[in-house]
C-alpha positions as CSV (number, residue, x, y, z in Angstrom):
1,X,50.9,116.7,88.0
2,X,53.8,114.7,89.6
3,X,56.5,116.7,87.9
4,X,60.2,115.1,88.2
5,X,63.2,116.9,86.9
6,X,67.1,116.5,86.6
7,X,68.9,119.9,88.4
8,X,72.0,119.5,86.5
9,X,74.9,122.0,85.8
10,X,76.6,124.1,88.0
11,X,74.6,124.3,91.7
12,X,77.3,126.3,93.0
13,X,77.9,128.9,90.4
14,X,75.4,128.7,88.5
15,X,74.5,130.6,84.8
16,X,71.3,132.0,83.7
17,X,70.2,128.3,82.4
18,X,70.2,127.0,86.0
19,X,68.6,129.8,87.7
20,X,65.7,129.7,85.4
21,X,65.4,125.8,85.6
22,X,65.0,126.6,89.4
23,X,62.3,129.8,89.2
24,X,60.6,127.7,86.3
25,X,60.1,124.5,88.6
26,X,59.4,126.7,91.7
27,X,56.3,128.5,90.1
28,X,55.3,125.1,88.7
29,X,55.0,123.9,93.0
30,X,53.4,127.7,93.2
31,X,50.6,126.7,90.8
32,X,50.2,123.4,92.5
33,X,52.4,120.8,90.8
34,X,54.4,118.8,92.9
35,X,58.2,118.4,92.1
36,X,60.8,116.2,92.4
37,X,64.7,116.9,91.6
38,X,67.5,114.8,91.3
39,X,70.1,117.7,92.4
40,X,73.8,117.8,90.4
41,X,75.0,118.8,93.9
42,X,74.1,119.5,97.5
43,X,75.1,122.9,97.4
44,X,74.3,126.3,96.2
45,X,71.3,126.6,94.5
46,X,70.2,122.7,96.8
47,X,68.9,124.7,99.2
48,X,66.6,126.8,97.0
49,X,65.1,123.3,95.1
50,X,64.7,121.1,98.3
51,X,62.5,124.3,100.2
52,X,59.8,123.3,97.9
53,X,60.5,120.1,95.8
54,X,58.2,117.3,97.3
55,X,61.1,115.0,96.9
56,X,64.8,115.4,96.3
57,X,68.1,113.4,95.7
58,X,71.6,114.3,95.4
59,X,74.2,113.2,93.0
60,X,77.2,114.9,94.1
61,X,79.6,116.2,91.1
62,X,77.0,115.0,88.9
63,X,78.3,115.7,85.2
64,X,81.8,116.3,86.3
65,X,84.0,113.1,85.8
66,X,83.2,111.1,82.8
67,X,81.5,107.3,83.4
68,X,81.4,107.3,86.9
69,X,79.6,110.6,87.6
70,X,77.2,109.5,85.1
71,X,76.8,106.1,87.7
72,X,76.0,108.8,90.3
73,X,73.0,110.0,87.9
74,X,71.8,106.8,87.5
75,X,72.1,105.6,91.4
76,X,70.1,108.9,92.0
77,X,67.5,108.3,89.5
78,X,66.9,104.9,91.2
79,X,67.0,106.3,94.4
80,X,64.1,108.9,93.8
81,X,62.5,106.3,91.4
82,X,61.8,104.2,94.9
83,X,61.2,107.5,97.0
84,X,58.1,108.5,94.6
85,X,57.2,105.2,93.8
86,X,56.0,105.4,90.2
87,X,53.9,108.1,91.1
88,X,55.5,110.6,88.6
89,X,53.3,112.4,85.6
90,X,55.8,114.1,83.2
91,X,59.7,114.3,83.6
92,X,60.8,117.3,82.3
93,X,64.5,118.1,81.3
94,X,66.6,121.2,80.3
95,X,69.0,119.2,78.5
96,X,69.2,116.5,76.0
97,X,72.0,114.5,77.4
98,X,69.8,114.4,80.4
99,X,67.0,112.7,79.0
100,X,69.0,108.8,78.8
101,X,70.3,108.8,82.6
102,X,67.1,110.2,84.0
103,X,64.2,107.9,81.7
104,X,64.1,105.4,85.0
105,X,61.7,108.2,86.3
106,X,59.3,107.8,83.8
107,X,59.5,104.5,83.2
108,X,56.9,103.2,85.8
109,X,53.8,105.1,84.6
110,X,55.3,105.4,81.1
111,X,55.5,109.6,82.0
112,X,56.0,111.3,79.0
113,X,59.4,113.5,78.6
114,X,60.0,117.2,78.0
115,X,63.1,118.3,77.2
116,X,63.8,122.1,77.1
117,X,66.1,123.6,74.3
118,X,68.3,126.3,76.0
119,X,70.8,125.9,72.9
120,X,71.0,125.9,69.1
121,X,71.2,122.9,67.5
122,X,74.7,122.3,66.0
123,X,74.6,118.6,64.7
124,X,76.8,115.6,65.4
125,X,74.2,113.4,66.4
126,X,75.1,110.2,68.7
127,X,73.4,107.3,69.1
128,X,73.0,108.4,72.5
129,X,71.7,111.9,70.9
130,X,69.2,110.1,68.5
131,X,68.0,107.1,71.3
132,X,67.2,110.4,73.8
133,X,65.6,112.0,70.9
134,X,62.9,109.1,70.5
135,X,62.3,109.1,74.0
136,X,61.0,112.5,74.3
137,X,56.8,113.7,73.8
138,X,57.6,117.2,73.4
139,X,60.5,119.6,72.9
140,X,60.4,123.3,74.3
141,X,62.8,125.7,72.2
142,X,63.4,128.9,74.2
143,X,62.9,131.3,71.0
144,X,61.8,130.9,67.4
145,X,64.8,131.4,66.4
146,X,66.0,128.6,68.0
147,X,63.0,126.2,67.2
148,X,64.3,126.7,63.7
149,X,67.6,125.3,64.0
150,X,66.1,122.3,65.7
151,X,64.2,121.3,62.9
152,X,67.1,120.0,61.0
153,X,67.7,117.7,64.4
154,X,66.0,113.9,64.4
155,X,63.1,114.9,66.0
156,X,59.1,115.2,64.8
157,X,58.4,118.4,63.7
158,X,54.9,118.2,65.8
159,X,56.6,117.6,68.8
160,X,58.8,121.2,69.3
161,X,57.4,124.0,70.8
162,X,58.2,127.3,71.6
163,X,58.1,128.5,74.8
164,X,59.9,131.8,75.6
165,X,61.7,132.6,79.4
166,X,60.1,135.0,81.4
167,X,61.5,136.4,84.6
168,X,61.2,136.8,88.4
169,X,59.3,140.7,88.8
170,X,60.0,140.2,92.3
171,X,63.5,139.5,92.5
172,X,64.5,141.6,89.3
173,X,63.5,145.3,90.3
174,X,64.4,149.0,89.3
175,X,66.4,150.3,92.5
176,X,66.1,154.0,93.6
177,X,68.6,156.5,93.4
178,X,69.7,156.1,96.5
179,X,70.0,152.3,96.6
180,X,71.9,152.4,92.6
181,X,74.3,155.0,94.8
182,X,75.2,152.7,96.9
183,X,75.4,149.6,94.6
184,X,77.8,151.5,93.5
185,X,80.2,152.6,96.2
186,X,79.9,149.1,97.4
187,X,81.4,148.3,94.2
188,X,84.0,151.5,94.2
189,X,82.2,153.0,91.5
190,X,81.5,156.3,91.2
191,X,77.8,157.7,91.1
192,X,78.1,160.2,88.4
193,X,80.2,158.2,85.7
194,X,78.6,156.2,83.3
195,X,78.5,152.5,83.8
196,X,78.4,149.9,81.0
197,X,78.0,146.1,82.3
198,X,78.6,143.2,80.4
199,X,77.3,140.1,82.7
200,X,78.0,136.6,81.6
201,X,80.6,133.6,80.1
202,X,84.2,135.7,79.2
203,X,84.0,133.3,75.9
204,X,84.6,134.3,72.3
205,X,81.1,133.8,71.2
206,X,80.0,135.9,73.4
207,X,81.6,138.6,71.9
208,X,83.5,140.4,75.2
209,X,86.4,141.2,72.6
210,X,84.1,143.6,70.7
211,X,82.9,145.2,73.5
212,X,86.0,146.1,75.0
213,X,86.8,147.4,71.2
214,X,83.7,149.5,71.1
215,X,84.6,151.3,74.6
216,X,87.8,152.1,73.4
217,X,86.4,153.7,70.5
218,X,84.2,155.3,72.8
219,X,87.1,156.8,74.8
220,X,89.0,158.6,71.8
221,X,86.0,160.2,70.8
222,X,86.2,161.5,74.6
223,X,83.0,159.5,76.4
224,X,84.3,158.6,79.3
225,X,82.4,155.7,81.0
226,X,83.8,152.5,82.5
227,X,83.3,149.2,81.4
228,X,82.3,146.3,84.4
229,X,82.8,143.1,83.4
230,X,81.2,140.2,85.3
231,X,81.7,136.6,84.6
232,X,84.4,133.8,84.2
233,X,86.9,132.5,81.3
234,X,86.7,128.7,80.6
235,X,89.9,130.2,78.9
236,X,92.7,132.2,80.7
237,X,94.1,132.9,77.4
238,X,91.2,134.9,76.3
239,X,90.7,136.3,79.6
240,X,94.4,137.6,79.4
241,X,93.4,138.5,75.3
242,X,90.5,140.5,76.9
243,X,92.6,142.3,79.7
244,X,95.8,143.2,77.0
245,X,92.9,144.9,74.8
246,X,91.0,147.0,77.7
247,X,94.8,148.3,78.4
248,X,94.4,151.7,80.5
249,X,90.9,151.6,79.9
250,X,88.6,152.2,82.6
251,X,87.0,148.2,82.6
252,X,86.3,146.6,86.4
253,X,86.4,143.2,86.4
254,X,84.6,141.4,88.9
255,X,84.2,137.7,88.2
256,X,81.1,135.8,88.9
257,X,78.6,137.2,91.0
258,X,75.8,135.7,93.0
259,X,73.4,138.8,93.0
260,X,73.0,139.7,89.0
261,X,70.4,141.9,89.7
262,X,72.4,144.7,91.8
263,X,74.8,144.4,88.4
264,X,72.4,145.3,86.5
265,X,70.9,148.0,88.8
266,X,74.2,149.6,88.9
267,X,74.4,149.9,85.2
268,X,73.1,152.8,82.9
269,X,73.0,150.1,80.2
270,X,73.8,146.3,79.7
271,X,75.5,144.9,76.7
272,X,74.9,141.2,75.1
273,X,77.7,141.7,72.0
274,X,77.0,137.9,71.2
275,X,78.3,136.7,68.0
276,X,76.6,133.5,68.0
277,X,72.8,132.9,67.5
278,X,72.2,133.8,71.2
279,X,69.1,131.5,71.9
280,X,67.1,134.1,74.0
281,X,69.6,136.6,76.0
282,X,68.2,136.0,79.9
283,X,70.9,138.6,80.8
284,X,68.8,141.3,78.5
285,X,65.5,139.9,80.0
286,X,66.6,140.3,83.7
287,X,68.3,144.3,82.6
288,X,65.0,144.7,81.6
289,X,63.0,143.8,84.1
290,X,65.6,146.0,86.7
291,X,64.4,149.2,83.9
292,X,68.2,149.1,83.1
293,X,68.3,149.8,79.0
294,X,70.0,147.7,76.8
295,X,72.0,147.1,73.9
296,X,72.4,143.7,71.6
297,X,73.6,142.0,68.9
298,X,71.0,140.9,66.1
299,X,71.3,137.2,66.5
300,X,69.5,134.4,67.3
301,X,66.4,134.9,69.8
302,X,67.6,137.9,70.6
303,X,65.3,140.2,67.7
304,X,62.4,138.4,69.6
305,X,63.0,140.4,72.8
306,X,63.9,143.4,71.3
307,X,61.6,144.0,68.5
308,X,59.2,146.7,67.5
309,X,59.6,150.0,69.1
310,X,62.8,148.5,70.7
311,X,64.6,147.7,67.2
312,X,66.7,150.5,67.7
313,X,68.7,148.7,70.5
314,X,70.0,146.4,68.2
315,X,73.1,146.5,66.2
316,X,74.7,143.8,63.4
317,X,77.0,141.2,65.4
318,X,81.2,141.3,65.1
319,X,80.9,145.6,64.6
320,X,82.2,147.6,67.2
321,X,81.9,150.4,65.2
322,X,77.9,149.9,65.3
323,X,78.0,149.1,68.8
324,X,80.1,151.8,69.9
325,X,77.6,154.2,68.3
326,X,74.6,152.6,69.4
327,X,76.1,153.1,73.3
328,X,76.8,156.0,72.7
329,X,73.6,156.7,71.6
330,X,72.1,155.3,74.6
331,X,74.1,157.3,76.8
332,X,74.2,160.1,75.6
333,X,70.0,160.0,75.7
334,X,69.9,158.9,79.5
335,X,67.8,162.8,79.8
336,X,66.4,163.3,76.6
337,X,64.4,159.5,76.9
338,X,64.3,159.2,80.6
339,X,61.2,156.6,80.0
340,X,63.4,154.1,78.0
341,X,64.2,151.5,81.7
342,X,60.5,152.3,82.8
343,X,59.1,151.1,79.1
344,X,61.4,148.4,79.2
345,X,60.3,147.1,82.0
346,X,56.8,147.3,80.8
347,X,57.5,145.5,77.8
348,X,58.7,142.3,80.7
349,X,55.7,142.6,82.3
350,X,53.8,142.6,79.2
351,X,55.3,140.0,78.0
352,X,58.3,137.9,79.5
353,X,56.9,137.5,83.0
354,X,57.7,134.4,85.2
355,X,54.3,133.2,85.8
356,X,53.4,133.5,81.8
357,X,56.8,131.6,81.1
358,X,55.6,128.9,83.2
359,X,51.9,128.8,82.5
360,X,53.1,128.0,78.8
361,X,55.7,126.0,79.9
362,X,53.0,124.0,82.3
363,X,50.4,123.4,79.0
364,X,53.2,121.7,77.5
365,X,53.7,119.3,80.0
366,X,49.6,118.9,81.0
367,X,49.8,118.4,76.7
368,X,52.7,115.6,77.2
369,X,50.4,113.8,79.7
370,X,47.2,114.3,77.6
371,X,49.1,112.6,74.4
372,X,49.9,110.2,76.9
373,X,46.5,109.5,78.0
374,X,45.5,109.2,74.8
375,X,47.4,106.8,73.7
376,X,46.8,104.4,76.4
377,X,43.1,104.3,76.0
378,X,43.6,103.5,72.2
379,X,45.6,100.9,73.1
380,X,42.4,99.7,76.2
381,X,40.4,100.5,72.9
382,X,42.0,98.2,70.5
């Protein structure tokens, strides 16, 4: 297939969304599709897309400015329209709101459009919402759980599937000893203390405020550990909320960071204390795969991942008391279950690798084409 697909988002700093939009598309080229990207800008993650995209267009600040950053959309969609020359097969999205701007792709073979579901559905439909709606063959929810808010959306039930992430097993690896030692001292930690990371948006429903709670119940029952907090605040208010709460805690804060996976490989367990219906949880998924253990809220997708023999790592969302246990359960078992990361990673292996993610992922879209086909010699038929 002639794959074409819209890189938008954040390029530059990008969150777990974009990064698997990129791995997704790249083991798609692996397996022998060819690719083409309009890119949101020529920067960051630009470099990774155009090494094996067979064509590729920039729309610098794409999404940033209202009406005329939209224009830049659609003057790259034209462009790459003319640079493949109607020889695209399926154009495949990760967002709704991309579907409208980037339909001149499919319009010259009459490609059918996928549009991946990385969010809930929360209502308020537009008439943009409900005209990008019609426009798409098939809909890719990233969990059951979220498949099941979709179907109060406009869209035909038969047309949404589900289609869970998987991860990179190359770039998402246990590290030794030696290598988590010095992970650590690059990061002034110390190699004997325990180390809880949360790694992600600073947002509300994200639930960094019960975290920070938890740890400080944590302390005054006398675990020490230290709290690492990597990500951004949309909001400096709750950023500053966050900070007054940790107090004299022992919390780092480190911002974004380009390498997730040395995070995680630092950490004696990662924390998703969502409070929202947390599609999938790609910040467990990737833990996981580094045989880091975890611990996360019961909400949305999440249950999917951690299921079964792993149900214990769960705890009701909005309770630090529950979470604050469950940690220090978790720590406290580091040498009486020293096969937890190892099993863990087993389970993404098993089940959440990169190449199964996109081998489902592909018979969606070779299913989108097939409908298409169909159709067309129905209408030769008639």
């Amino acid at each position: 297939m002639y794959i074409a697909t819209v890189a938008s988002g954040s390029l530059t700093r990008p969150a777990g969304t974009e990064r698997y939009h990129l791995s997704v598309c790249r083991e798609l080229a692996r397996r022998g599709h060819r690719v083409a990207v309009v890119l949101a800008e020529e920067a960051g993650l630009a470099t990774e897309w155009r090494a094996f995209a067979q064509d590729a267009v920039a729309a610098p600040r794409l999404l940033s400015e209202g009406h005329r950053v939209r224009g830049s959309l659609y003057d790259a969609v034209r462009l790459l329209s003319r640079s493949t020359r109607g020889r695209i097969d399926c154009l495949y999205v990760s967002h709704p709101s991309d579907v409208l701007p980037a339909a001149a792709l499919a319009l010259p073979r009459r490609a059918p459009v996928v549009c991946h579901l990385h969010l809930p559905y929360f209502g308020g439909d537009s008439t943009a919402f409900r005209a990008s709606c019609r426009l798409v063959r098939r809909f890719v929810a990233v969990s059951q759980a979220t498949a099941e808010t979709w179907t109060a959306a406009p869209i035909a039930r038969d047309r949404l599937r589900v289609v869970n992430n998987g991860v990179d097993l190359t770039a998402f690896v246990p590290a030794s000893s030696l290598e988590r030692q010095r992970l650590r001292e690059r990061a002034g930690l110390s190699s004997c203390e325990p180390v809880i990371v949360y790694a992600g948006r600073l947002t509300p429903a994200k639930g960094v405020h019960v975290l920070v709670d938890a740890v400080a119940r944590l302390a005054a029952k006398g675990l020490a550990c230290r709290l690492l907090v990597a990500g951004e605040a949309a909001d400096p208010e709750y950023l500053e909320t966050l900070r007054r709460s940790a107090g004299l805690l022992p919390v780092t804060w480190i911002g974004w960071s380009s390498e997730p996976a040395d995070i995680y490989r630092m950490a004696d367990v990662v924390v998703l204390p969502s409070v929202w219906p947390e599609p999938f949880g790609m910040v467990l998924l990737e833990a996981m795969a580094c045989g880091t253990a975890v611990v996360a809220s019961a909400v949305g997708g999440v249950p999917e991942l951690l299921g079964g023999q792993f149900a214990e790592l769960l705890v009701p969302p909005n309770d630090a008391a529950a979470l604050a246990e469950r940690l220090g359960a978790v720590l406290d078992g580091r040498k009486k279950r020293p096969d937890l990361g190892p099993s863990l990673r087993a389970h993404t292996e098993d089940h959440f690798s990169l190449e199964q993610g996109a081998e489902r992922l592909e018979s969606v879209l070779l299913e989108a084409v097939s409908d298409r086909e169909r159709g067309h010699s129905r209408v030769s038929a008639a």
